[in-house]
N, C-alpha and C positions, 0 to 999 in steps of 0.2 A: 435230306437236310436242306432246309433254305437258303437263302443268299447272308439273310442276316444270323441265323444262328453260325454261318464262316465268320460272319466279322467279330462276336462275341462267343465264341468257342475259349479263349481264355476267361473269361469272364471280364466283368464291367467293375469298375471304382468309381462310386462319385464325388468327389468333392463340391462339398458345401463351404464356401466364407460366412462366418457369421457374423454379425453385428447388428444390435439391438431387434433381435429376430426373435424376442422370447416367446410373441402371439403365433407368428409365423411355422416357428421349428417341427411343431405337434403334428399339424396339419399334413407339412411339406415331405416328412418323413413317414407319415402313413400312407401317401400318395407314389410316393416314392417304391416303397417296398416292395406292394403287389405289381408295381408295373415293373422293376427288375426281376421279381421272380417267372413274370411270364416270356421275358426275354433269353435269360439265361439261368440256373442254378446257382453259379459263381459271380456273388455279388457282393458290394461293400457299399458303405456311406459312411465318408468320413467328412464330421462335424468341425471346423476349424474355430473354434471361435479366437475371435481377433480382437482381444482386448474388451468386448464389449463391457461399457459398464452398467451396465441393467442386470437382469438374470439369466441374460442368456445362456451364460455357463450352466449353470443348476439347470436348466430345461434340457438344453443338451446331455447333459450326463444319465440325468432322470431316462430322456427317448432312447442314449445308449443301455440303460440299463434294462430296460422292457424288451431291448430288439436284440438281446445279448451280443455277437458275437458279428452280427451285421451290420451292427454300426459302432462307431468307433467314433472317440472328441479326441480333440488337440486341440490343446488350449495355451496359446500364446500369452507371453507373460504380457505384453502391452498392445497397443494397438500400432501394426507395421503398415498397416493397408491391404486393398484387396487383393494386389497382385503378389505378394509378401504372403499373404497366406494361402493364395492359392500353390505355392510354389513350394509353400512348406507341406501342401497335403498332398500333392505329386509327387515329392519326394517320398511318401510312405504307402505310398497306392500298390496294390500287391496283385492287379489283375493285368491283362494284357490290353485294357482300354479302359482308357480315363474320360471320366464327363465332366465338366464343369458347371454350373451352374448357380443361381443367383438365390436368396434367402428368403424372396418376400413373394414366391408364388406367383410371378411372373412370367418362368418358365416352367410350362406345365410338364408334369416326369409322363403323363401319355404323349409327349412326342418324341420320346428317348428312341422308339423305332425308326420313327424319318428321319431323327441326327445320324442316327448307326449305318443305316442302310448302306450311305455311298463307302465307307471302311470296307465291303463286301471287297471293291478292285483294291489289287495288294497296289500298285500307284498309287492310290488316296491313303495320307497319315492323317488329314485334320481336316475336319471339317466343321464347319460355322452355323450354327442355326441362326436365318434371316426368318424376321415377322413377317408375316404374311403384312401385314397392316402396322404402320408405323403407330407406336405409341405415344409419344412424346409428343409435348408442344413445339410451338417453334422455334421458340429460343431455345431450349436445349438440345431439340432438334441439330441446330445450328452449331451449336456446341460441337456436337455427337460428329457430326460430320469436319469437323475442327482436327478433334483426335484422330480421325481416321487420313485425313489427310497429312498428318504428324507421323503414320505409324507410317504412309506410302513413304514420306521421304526415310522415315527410319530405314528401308528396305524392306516390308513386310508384303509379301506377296498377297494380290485380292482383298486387300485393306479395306477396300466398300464395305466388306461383308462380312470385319469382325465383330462380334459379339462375345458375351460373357458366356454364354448357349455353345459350349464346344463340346468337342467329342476326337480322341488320337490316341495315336501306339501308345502305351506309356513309355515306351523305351524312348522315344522322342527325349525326355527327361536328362539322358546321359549326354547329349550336347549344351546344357547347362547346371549340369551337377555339382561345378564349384562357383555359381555365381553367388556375389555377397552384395552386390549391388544393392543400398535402400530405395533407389530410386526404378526400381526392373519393372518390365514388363513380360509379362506372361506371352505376349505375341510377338514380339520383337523376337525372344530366346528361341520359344517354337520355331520361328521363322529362320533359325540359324540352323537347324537340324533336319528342316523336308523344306520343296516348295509343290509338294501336294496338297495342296490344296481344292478344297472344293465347296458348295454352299448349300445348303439345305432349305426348305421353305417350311417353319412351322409355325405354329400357330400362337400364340403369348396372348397372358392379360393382364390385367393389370395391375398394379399392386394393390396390396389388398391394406394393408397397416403402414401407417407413419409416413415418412417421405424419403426418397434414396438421397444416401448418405452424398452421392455424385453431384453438385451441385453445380452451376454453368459455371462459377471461378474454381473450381476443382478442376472439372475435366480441362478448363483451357488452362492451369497449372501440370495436369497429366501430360499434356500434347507439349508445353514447351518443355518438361523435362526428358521426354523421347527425345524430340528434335535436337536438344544442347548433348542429352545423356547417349545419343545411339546416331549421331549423324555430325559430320563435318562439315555440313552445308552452311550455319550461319558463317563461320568465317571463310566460305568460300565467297560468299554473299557479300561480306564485309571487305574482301579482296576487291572485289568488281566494281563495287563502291568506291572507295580507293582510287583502284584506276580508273574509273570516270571521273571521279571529282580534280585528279591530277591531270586527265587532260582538256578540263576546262579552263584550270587554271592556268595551263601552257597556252590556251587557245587566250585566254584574258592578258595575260602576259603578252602575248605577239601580237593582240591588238593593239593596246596601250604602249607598247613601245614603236608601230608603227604612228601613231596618230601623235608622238611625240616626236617623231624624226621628221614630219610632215608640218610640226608647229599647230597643230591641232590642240596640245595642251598648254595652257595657261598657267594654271593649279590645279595642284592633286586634287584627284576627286576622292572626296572623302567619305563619300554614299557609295564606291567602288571595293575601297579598302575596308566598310564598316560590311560589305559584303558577301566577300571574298573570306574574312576574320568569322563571319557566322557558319559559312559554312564550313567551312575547315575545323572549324569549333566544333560544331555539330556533329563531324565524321569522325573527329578521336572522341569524342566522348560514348560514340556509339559504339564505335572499335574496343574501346579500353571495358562498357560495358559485358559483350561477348565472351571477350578474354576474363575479363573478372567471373561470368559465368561459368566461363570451363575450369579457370584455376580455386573457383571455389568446388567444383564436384571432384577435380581431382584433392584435394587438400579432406573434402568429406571421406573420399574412397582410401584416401590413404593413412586414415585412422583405424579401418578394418572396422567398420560398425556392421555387425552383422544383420544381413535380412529378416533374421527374425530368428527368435530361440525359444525353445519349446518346454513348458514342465515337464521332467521327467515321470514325477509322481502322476500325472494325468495320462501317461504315454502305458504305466503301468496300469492304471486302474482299469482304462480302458481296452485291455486286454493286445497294445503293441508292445511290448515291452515283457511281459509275465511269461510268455512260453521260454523266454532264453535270458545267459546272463548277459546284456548287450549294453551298450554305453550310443547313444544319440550325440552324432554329430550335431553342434549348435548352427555350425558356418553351413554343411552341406543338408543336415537333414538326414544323412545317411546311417543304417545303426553298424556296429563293426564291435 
């Protein structure tokens, strides 16, 4: 037995996000198939679609319906986002290893072997497929590297080298099993359950249809909701600020009061007080922003707005739900 049929001995789950992937799904899922079934026996692909409002639904069900019982749709009643539905098709993934992966043929399934490989040492939970060759332009480039420097302050171990091209235990899963967070991150949560981590080198192309949904004011929208949503650094940030700006103003103070006990002043200076007024302006309204940041995510979280809720009648059709009489948690995902 190989190193990689150890790491895939329970078999493989892939998860698909979908969205407006109707040209995409056909292709990606016949590519898909034969290269799981040379990997392992025990295989699945489950289809998420995420609100799409195209056909993407209808093509997904149609591919589940040709692949019968290997592939599998979840079909979100809106659209949560990609890491909302990647989170919703972990929670129903039924093999011992989860793949992730993206909708438009970017990540090619003949690299599914070099993502798996390093899973062989039980030390590695997760591991990241990096392009051999960066894809992206510069600005989004710029971007990409934005988020990832978002995820490092989040606490996410080997941030360089996250991508949407992953591969981990599924059991990982049960360190964020009751998250309801709309705002989550799929690596951040990971990152709370291993720091095994490891990188992969494989090969991508490039999209083949339309344009990703990701767009440079998204992803730098992404990065500041990890930073405010999974880190305490801005108002640690805003602390520091604070005390520096308090003791410049003690240092402006004790000069102004010596150059007045010396007869140095005349009259106020009023270019002194119009600028001492700006900045102190500027640091509460930055301060009061932050905190308005955080007391609006708590005020969201404490509405209980779920990450995403799944039709039942899709969860049946497409053969989750039909062997038992079971009820789909909406908040976990979980069936009971």
């Amino acid at each position: 037995m190989s190193s990689l049929d150890d790491a895939v001995r329970d078999g493989v789950t892939v998860v698909v996000p979908c969205y407006r992937s109707e040209e995409t799904l056909g292709p990606l899922v016949d590519q898909l198939l034969p290269a799981l079934s040379a990997l392992t026996p025990h295989h699945e692909v489950l289809l998420v679609v995420d609100g799409s409002p195209d056909a993407t639904a209808a093509v997904a069900r149609e591919v589940a319906g040709a692949a019968r019982d290997t592939v599998r749709v979840i079909e979100l009643r809106r659209n949560y986002g990609q890491h909302n539905a990647l989170i919703a098709g972990v929670a129903q993934a039924r093999y011992g290893v989860t793949v992730t992966m993206d909708d438009d043929l970017q990540h090619r399934p003949d690299q599914l072997g070099t993502l798996l490989a390093p899973l062989d040492d039980p030390r590695v939970d997760l591991v990241y497929g990096v392009p051999v060759e960066e894809e992206h332009g510069a600005v989004r480039s710029l971007a990409s590297r934005t988020v990832k420097s978002a995820l490092a302050v989040a606490g996410v171990p080997n941030a360089r080298d996250v991508s949407a091209f992953r591969a981990f235990r599924t059991d990982l899963r049960e360190a964020f099993a009751h998250v309801t967070d709309p705002f989550v991150s799929l690596d951040v949560v990971l990152s709370w359950a291993t720091t095994g981590v490891r990188r992969a080198q494989v090969r991508m192309d490039r999209r083949v249809d339309g344009e990703s949904g990701y767009t440079v004011r998204r992803l730098l929208g992404h990065a500041a909701n990890m930073v405010t949503g999974y880190s305490v650094l801005p108002l640690r940030l805003v602390t520091w600020l604070g005390l520096a700006v308090s003791t410049l103003g003690l240092v402006a103070l004790a000069s102004v009061l010596v150059m007045y006990w010396t007869g140095r002043i005349q009259v106020a200076g009023f270019t002194t007080v119009v600028a001492m007024l700006s900045i102190l302006s500027g640091t509460l309204m930055l301060s009061l922003g932050v905190v308005g940041e955080y007391l609006g995510r708590l005020h969201v979280r404490s509405m209980q707005r779920p990450a995403y809720v799944i039709r039942p009648e899709r969860l049946a059709a497409s053969g989750v739900g039909a062997a038992c009489d079971c009820v789909t948690d909406a908040r976990t995902g979980h069936r009971r």
